[in-house]
C-alpha positions in Angstrom: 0.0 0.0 0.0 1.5 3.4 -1.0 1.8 5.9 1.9 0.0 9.2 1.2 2.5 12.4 -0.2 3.9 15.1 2.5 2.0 18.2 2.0 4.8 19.6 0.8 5.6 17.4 -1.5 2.2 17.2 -3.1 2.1 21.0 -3.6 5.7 20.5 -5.4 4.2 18.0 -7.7 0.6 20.1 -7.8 2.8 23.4 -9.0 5.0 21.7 -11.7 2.0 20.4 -13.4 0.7 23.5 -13.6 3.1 24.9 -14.8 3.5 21.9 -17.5 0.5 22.8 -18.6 0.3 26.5 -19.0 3.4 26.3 -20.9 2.5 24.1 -22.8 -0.9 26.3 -23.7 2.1 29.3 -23.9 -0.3 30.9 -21.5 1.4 33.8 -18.8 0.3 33.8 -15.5 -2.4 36.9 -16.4 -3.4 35.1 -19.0 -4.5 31.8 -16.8 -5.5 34.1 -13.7 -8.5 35.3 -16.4 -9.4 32.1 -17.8 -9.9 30.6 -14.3 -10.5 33.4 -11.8 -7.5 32.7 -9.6 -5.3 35.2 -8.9 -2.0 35.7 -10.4 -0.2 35.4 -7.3 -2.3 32.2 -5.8 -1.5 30.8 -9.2 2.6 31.7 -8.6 2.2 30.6 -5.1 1.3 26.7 -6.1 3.5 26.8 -9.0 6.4 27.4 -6.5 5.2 24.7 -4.4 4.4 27.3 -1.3 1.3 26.3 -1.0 -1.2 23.2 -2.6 -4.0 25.1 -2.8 -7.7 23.8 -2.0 -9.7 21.6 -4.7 -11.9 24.4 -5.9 -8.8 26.2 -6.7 -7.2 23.6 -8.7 -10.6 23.0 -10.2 -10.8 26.3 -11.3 -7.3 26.1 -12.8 -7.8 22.8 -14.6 -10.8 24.7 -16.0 -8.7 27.4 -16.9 -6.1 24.8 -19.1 -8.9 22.9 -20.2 -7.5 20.0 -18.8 -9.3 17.2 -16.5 -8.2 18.0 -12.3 -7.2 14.6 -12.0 -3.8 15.5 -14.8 -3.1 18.1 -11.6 -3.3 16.3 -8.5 -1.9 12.8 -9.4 1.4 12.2 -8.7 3.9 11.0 -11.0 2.4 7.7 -13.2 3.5 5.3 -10.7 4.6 2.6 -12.9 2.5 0.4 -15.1 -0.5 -0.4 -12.8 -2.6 -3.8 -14.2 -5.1 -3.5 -12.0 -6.2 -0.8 -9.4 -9.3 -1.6 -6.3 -10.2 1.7 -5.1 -12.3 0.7 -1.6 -15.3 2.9 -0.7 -14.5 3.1 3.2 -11.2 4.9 1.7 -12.5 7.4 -0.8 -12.0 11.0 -1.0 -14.3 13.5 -1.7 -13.6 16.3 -3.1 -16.4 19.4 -2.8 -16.8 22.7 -4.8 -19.7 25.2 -5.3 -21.2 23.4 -7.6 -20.6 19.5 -7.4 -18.8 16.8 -5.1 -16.3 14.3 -6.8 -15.7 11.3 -5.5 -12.8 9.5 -7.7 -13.1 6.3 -8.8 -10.5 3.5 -9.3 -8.7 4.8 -12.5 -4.9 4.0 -13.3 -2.7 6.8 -13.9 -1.1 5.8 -16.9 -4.9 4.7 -18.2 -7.2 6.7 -20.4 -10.1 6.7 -18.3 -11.0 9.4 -15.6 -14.5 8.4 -13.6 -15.7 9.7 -11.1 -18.9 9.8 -8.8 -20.8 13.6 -8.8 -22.9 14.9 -6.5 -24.8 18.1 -8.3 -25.9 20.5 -6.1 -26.1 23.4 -8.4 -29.9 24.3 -9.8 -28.6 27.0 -12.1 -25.7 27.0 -15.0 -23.0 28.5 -13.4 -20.4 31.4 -15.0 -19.3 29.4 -18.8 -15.7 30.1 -17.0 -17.0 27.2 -14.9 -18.3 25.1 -17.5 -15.8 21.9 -17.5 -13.8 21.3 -21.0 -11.4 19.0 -21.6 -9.9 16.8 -24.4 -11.5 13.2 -25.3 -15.3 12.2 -24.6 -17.5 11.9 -21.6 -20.1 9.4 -20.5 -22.5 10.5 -18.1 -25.3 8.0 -16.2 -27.5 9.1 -13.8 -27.5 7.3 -10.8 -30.4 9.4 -8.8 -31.9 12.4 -9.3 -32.6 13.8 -12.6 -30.3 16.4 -14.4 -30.2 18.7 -17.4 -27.0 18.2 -19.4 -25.8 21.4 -20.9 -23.6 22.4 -23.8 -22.3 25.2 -25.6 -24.7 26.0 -28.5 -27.2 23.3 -28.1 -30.0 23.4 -26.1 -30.1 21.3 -22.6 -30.8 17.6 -22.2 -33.0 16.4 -19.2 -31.7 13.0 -18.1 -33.8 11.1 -15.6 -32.8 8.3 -13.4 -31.1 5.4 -15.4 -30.7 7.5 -18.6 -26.7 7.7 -19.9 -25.4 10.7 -22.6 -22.3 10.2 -24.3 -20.5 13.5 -25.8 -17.3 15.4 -26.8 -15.9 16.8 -23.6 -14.0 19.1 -25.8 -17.6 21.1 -26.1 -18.5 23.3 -22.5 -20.6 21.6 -20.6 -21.9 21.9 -17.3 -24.7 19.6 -15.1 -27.5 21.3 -13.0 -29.8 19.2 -10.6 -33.6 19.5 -12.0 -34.7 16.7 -8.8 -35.8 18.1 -5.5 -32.5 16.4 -4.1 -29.3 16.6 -5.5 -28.9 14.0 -8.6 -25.9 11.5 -8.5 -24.3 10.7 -11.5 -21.3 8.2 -12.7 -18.8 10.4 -15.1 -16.5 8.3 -17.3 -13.8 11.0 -19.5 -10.8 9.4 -21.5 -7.8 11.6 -21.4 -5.0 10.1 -23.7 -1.7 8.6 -22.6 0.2 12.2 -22.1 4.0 12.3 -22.9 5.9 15.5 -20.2 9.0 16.4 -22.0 10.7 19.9 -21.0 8.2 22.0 -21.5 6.1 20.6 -23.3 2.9 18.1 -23.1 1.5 16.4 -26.0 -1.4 13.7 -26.5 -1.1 10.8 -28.6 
């Protein structure tokens, strides 16, 4: 069993991939602080490794790249994993405004991302808070009902039981439409990503 990161390692390893990836997008520091609402020096502050930041800060930021938050928080790809068990009495959960995550078993060198979401949120939120990302998404609805948005279509109400696939690359955003929060499963591929000095490609 691996032994959780020292805080100040994780924020080390939280920083350089944030920095990976905004130089990668040849973003600045302004330039990320306006995609994601974080400011300029919170965004210097984890690159340095000072501080880790909370998850709603790194989920702004990932939204910000347009990357998934998972290709931010993992550390290192661990080796070739076959298999992975992820056991429910361990699982994290991770809570903004808007949703809670609750990861999934995944591998890190994989291509899937799943998680478990709680949707709280009844409106859309700001589009700077609509997720994007690379690859395609799977969503099924576990409880609850939802409305499944994306940019320049009109929303799709799924009920209980009903699945959407799309491109994730499209802005998209959930919003509760049951009288309790709606639980979905959320299933993203991210492809195998290859970190060379400054620079992060997909193949």
């Amino acid at each position: 069993m691996s032994e959780r990161a020292h805080p100040a390692v994780k924020a080390l390893s939280i920083g350089v991939n944030i920095r990976r990836y905004r130089t990668a997008e040849g973003l600045t520091l302004k330039e990320l602080a306006e995609r994601s609402g974080v400011s300029i020096a919170t965004i210097s502050k984890i690159e340095n490794g000072k501080i880790s930041g909370g998850f709603e800060t790194i989920y702004k930021i990932a939204r910000g790249l347009g990357v998934l938050v998972t290709e931010i928080i993992i550390e290192g790809n661990g080796g070739e994993e076959c298999q992975v068990v992820h056991r429910r009495d361990k699982a994290d959960v991770h809570r903004t405004a808007l949703y809670d995550y609750y990861p999934q078993a995944f591998r890190r060198a994989g291509a899937l991302n799943p998680y478990v979401m709680v949707i709280h949120t009844r409106e859309p939120p700001d589009p700077r808070d609509w997720s994007v990302h690379d690859g395609e998404e799977v969503v099924l609805v576990l409880s609850g009902r939802i409305d499944l948005h994306q940019e320049n279509a009109a929303p799709v109400r799924l009920d209980e039981g009903d699945s959407a696939c799309f491109e994730s690359g499209r802005r998209h955003c959930f919003v509760c439409a049951s009288a309790r929060p709606a639980r979905i499963l959320s299933v993203s591929t991210r492809g195998p990503a290859t970190r060379t000095a400054g620079r992060l490609t997909y193949s």
